[in-house]
N, C-alpha and C positions, 0 to 999 in steps of 0.2 A: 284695338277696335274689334268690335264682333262683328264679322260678315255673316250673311244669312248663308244658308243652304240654295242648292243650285241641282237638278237634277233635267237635265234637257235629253229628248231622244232624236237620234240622228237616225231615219226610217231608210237613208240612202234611196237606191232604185226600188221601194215596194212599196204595195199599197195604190190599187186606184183610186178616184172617185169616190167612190161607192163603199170600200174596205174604211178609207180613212173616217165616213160618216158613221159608219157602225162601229168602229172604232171609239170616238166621243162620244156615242149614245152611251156606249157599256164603261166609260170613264165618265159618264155625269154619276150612273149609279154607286161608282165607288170615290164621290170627291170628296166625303165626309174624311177621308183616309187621307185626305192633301192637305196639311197644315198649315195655317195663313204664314206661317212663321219661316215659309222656306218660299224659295224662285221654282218654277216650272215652264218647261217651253218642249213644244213638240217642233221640229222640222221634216216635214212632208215632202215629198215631189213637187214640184209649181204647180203640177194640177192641180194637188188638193189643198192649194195655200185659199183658195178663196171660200171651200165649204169648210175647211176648218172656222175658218174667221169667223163664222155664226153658228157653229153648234159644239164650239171646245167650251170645257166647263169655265167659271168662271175662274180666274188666276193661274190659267193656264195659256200661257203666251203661245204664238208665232215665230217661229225662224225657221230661215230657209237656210237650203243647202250649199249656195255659192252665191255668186254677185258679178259681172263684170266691171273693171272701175271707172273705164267709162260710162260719158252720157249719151245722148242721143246717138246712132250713126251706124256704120255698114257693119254691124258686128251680128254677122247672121247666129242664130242658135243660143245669144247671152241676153240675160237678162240685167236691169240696171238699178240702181239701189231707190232710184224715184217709182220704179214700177213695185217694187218689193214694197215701198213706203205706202202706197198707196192701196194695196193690200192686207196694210194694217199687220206687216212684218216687224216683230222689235230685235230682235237676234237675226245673226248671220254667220255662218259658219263660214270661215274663210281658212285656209292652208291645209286642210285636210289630207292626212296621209293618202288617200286614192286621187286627189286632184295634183300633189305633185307626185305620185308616182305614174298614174295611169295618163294623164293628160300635161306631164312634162311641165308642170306651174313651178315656178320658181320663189326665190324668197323674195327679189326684186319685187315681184307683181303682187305677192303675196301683200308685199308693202303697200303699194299698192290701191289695194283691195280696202284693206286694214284702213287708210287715209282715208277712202270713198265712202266708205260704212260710216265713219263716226263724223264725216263731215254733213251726211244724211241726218242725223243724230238718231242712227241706231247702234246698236250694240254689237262689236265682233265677236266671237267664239275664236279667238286665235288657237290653231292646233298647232302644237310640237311635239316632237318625237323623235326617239333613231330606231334606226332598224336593225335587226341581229347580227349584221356584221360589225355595225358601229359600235355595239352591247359588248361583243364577245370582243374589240378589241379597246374597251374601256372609254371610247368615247362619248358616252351618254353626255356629259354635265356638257360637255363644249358643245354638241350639237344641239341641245337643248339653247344653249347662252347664244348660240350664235345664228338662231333661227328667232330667238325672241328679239334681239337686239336689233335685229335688221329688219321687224317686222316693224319696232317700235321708233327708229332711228331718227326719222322726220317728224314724227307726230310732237307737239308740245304738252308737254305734261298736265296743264290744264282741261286737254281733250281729253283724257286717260282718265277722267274720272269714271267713266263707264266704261268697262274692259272686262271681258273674261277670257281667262285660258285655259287651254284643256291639254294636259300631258296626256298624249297618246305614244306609247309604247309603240312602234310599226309591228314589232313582234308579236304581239298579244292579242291586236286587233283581230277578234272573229276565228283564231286560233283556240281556245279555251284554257290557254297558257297566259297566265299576269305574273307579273310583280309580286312581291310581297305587301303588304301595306307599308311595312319600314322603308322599302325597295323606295315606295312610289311617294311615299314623303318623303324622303333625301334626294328625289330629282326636284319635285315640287317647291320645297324650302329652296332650292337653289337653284331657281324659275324664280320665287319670290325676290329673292336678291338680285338677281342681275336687273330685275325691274327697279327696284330702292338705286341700286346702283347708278340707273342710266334715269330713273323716273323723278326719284326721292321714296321719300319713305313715305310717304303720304299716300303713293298712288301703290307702293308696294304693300301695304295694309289695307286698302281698301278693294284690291283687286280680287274676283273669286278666281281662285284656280281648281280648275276640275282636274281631277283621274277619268280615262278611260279604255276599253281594253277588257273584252270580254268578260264584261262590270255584269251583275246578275241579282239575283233579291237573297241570295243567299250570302255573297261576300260583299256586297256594297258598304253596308257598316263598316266591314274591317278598315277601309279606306276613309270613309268618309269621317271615322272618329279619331284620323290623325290630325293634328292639331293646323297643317297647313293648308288640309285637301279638303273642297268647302265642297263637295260635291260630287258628280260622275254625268259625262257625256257617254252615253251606252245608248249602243245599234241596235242589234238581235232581238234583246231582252224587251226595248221600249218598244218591240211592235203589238206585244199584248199589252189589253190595257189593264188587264187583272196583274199583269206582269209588272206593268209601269207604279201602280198603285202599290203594290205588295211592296217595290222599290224604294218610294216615298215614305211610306210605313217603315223601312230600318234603315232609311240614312235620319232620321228622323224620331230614329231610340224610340219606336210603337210596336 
């Protein structure tokens, strides 16, 4: 199966209002450089999910940075996947190396999340990752299996037709240290399986998996022309949009 290309930018904490607006003015002028042929999605602040919404170019989606998985109720400071939906959200990034490091998220919830998102019928961004203690003592493949498994565990494979994943390295993230591209396809491929595994092969072929990890216009190709890694979820780099373009242009052999 040929999966398209996938290139989303996760803006984290920057960017007001005003930054993300002039943002998309200076990405309408380079969208000739966005090929119909691949997926785009920007993830803003919740501030700027609604002025995106009317001035991102076209073929350039919405996703936010998290989700609460409940609905209505006392959940001060979350937001809920019908307010995200109604903002004209199609991606959501959920398990994000900063949300279970810095705010203590777990895989359970992450699960969660995961459920909430595609029973909304939007699209997750599931992150997985180990961190350099788990690297330097060989546990990548199991952290990676065992963080996809339990995200994936409840869900029926029917809902998993719209799925994305993003191998995030905790290492590399915003460090200027990656993987090699072999590196980040031998976790990838084997992210791909334990999905065929637990999904079927059906939902393992059609799943896009991203790299990401201080991804930049300069090595994104190296990744992105490994035969498993259909993409890159990259922070830093998508805050320009000359930046984000140039991106598009070499995962995208231009």
């Amino acid at each position: 199966m040929t999966r398209r290309k996938f290139l989303a930018g996760n803006w984290k904490m920057y960017k007001t209002v005003a930054e993300a607006r002039q943002f998309a003015e200076q990405l309408s002028r380079r969208s000739t450089d966005l090929s119909v042929d691949a997926d785009y999605a920007v993830c803003p602040p919740f501030t700027a999910l609604q002025a995106l919404r009317v001035i991102l170019p076209s073929g350039v989606l919405l996703g936010a940075q998290n989700v609460h998985p409940g609905g209505n109720g006392a959940y001060t400071g979350e937001v809920s996947v019908d307010m995200l939906a109604e903002l004209g959200v199609h991606y959501v990034v959920v398990g994000h190396s900063e949300r279970r490091q810095l705010f203590g998220e777990g895989d359970e919830f992450i699960a969660q999340k995961v459920e909430a998102v595609l029973q909304a019928g939007l699209i997750p961004i599931l992150c997985v990752g180990e961190n350099l203690n788990q690297r330097e003592h060989g546990q990548t493949l199991q952290v990676v299996a065992n963080q996809t498994q339990t995200a994936l565990a409840g869900i029926a494979s029917t809902a998993l037709r719209a799925l994305v994943i993003a191998y995030e390295p905790v290492w590399a993230i915003g460090s200027g240290l990656t993987p090699t591209p072999a590196e980040a396809q031998q976790v990838i491929a084997h992210i791909r399986s334990v999905v065929g595994e637990n999904k079927g092969a059906a939902v393992a072929s059609s799943v896009q998996i991203l790299y990401g990890g201080s991804v930049k216009p300069g090595n994104i190709a190296g990744f992105t022309n490994q035969p498993d890694i259909d993409g890159a979820l990259v922070g830093g780099a998508s805050l320009a949009a000359d930046s984000f373009a140039d991106m598009a242009l070499a995962m995208n052999g231009r």
